[in-house]
C-alpha positions as CSV (number, residue, x, y, z in Angstrom):
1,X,144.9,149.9,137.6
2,X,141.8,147.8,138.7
3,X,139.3,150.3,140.7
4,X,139.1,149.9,144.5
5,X,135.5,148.1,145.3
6,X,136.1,145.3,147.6
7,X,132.9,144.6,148.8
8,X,133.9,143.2,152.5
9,X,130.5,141.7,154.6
10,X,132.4,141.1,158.1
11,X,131.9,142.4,161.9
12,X,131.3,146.5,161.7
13,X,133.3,148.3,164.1
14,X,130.6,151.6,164.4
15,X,126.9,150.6,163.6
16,X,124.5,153.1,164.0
17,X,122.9,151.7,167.4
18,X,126.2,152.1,169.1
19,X,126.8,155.7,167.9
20,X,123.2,156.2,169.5
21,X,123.9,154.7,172.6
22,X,127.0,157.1,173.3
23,X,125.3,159.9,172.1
24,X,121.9,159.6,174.1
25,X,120.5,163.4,174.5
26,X,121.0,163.8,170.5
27,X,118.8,160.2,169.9
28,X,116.6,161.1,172.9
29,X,113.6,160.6,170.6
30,X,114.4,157.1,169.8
31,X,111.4,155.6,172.2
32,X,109.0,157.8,171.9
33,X,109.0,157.3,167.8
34,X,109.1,154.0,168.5
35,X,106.0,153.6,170.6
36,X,104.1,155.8,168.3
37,X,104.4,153.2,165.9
38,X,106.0,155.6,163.1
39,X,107.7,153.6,160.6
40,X,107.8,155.8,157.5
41,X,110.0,158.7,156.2
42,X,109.7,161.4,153.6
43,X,113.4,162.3,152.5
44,X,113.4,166.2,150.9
45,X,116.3,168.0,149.8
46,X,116.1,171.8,150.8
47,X,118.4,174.3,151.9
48,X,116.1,176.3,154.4
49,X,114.0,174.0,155.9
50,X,113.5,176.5,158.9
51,X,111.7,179.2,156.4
52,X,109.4,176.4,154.6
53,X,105.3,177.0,156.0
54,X,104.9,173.5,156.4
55,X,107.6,172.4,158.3
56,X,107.3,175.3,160.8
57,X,104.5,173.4,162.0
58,X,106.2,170.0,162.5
59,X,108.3,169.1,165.6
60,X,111.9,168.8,165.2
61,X,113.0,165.2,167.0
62,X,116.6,164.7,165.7
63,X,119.2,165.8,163.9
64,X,121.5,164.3,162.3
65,X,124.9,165.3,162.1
66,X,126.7,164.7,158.3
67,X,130.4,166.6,158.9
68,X,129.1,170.2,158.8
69,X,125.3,170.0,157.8
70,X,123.0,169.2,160.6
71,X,120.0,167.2,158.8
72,X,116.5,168.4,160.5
73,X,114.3,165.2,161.0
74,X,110.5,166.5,161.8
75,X,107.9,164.5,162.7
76,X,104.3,165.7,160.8
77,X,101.3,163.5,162.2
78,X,102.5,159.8,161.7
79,X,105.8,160.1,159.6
80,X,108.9,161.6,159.6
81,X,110.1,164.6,157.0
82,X,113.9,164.1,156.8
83,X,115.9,166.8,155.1
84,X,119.2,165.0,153.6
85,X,122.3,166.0,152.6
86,X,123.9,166.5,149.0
87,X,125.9,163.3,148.3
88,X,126.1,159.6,148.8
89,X,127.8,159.0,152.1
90,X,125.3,161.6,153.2
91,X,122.4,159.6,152.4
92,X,123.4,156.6,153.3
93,X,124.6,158.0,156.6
94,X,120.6,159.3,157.0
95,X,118.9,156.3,156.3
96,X,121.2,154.7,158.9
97,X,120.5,156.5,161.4
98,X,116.9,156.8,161.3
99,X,116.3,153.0,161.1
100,X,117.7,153.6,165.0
101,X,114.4,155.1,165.0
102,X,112.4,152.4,163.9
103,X,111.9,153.7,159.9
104,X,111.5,150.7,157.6
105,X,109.8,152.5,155.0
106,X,111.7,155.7,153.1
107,X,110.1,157.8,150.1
108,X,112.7,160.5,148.5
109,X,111.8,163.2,146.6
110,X,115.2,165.1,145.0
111,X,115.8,167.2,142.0
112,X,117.9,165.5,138.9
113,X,119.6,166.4,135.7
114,X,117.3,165.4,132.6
115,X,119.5,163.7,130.0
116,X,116.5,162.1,127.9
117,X,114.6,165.2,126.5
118,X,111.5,163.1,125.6
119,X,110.7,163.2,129.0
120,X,112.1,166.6,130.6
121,X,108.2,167.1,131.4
122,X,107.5,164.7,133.8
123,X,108.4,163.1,136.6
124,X,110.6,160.1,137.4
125,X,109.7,157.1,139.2
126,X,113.0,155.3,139.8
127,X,112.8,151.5,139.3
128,X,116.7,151.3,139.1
129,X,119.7,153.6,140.0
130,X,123.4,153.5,137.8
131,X,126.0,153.0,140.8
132,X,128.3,155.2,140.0
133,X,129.1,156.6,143.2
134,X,130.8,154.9,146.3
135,X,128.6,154.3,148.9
136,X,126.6,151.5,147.8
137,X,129.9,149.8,147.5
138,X,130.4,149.4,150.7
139,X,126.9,147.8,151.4
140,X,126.3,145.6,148.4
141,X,128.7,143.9,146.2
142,X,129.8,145.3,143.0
143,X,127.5,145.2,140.1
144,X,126.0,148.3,137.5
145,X,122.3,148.5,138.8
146,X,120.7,148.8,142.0
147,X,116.9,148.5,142.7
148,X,114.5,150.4,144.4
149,X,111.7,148.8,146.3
150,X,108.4,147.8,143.6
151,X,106.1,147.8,145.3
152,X,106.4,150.9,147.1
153,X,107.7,152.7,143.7
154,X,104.1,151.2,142.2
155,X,102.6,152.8,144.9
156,X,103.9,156.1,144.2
157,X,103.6,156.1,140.9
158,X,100.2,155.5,141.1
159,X,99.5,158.4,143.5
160,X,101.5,160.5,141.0
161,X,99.2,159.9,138.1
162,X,95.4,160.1,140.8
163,X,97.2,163.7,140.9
164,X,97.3,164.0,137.0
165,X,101.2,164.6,137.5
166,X,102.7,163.5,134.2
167,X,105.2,160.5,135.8
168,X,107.2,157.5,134.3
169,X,109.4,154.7,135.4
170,X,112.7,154.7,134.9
171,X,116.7,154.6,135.5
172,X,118.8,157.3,137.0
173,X,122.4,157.3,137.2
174,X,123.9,158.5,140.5
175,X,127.0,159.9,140.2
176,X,129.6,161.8,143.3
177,X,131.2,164.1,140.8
178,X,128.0,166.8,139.0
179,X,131.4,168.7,137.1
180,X,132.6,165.8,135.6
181,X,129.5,164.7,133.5
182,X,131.1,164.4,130.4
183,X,129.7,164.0,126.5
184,X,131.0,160.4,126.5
185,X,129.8,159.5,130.1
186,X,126.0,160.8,129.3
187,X,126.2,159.0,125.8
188,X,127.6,156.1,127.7
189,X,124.8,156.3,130.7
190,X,121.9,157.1,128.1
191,X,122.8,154.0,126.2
192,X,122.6,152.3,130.2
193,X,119.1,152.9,130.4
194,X,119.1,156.3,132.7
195,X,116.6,159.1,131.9
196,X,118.4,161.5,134.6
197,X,121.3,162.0,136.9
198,X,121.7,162.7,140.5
199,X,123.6,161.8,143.8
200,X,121.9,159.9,146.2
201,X,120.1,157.3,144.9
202,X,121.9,154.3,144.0
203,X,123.2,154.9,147.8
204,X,119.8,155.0,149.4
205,X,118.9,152.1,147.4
206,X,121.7,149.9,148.6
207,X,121.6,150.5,152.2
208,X,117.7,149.9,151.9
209,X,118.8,146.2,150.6
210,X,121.5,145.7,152.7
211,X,119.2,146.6,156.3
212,X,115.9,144.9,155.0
213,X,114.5,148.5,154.5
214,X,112.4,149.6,152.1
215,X,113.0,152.7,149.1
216,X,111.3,154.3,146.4
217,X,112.3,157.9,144.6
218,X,110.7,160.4,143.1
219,X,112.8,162.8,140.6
220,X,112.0,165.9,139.4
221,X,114.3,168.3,136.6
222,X,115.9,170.8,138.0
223,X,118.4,171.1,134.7
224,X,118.7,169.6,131.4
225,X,122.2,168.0,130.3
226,X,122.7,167.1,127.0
227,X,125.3,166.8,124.0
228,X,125.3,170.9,122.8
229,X,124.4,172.7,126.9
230,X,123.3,172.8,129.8
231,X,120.0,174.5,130.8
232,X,119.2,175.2,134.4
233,X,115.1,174.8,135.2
234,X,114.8,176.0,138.7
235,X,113.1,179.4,139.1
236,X,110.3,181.2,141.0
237,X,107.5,181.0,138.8
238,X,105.6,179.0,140.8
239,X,105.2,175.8,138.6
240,X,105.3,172.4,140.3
241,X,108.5,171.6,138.7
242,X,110.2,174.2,139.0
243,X,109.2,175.6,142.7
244,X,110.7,173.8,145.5
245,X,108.2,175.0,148.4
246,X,105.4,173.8,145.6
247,X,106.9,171.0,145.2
248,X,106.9,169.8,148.6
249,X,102.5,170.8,149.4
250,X,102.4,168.3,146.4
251,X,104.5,165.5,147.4
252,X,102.9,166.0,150.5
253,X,99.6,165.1,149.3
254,X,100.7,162.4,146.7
255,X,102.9,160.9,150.2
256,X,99.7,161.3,152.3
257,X,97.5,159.3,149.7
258,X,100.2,157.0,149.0
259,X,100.2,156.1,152.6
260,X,95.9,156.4,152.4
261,X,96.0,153.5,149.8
262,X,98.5,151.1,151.7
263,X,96.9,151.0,154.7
């Protein structure tokens, strides 16, 4: 049986301007980003965004509803912080709504599952994503890779190493099912180019193409997946890789010079 990924380009029957436009007290903030000329986004992944010290002292101005999990968009100084969803219809669903906002420009940061151990110490700049998930299906048509955006992954890269974070470029596989990673498909995946695995990016990639938007990712390890176990990372020691809240003051300031440099 041939897999179903019709790629169909025709008329849209819900786009995300005319969800907005029946649900106008949830998108109330639509202008007023607009006229403040805010155009970029910092995508995190957290599970307590209310409890985090930084966000606490950003304004919420939208959320954005993905089935049960309301995603928290805050607006710090002259960008959004976006917390997404786990999955790719959840980022896909994100990035689609804020461009009602005006967002052209998106930066992710997300955890990932190392499966190259040369490089379990750093950090990945993603110059490609594996698609095999099945969101970006529906927005670009069928092929292995998706890009991110070069220059803005150059960009970040570069404020990654003014910060003496240990970073390279690479390929990350983006997969919908984390429990059926199996020998074969990492072998298979590893010989594909990918360094890590996670869930959203091939997604976030492909909508980014298919709007005209612009998207770059950052990946950190939060486990290591390889032929003999699996090794889980996270813990509260405190180190930059392995400390969420950490992790965010430093993206923070590698976003914030990022931005500093581009201007």
């Amino acid at each position: 049986m041939i897999p179903i990924t019709e790629y169909y380009d025709d008329e849209i029957f819900l786009t995300p301007e005319k969800f907005a436009s029946v649900c106008p007290n949830e998108f109330k903030n639509v202008e007023r980003i607009k006229n403040l000329g805010i155009q970029t986004a910092l995508i995190i992944f957290m599970t307590y965004p209310e409890q985090n010290p930084i966000l606490q002292n950003c304004e919420l101005v939208f959320q954005c509803h993905l089935g049960s999990f309301l995603a928290n968009v805050y607006l710090k100084d002259d960008y959004l912080i976006a917390i997404a969803g786990l999955g790719g219809s959840a980022a896909a669903g994100l990035m689609e709504e804020l461009s009602v906002f005006g967002i052209k420009n998106f930066i992710a940061i997300g955890s990932a599952g190392c499966i190259d151990e040369s490089v379990k110490d750093k950090f990945v700049v993603v110059d490609s994503a594996i698609r095999d998930e099945g969101a970006s299906y529906k927005y670009l048509p069928p092929d292995i890779y998706v890009s991110t955006d070069n220059d803005l992954s150059t960009l970040l890269y570069d404020a990654l190493l003014h910060f003496n974070c240990p970073a390279i470029r690479g390929t990350t596989w983006t997969t919908d099912a984390f429990y059926r990673e199996t020998l074969n498909l990492i072998k298979k995946r590893r010989e594909q180019g990918a360094v890590c695995v996670e869930m959203e990016c091939a997604s976030f990639s492909a909508v980014a193409k298919k709007k005209g938007l612009r998207f770059a990712q950052i990946l950190y390890f939060s486990d290591v997946v390889n032929e003999t176990e699996w090794k889980r990372t996270i813990d509260s020691e405190g180190h930059y890789n392995n400390n969420r809240d950490l992790m965010l003051e430093l993206i923070i300031k590698v976003f914030e010079f990022m931005k500093s440099i581009n201007d």
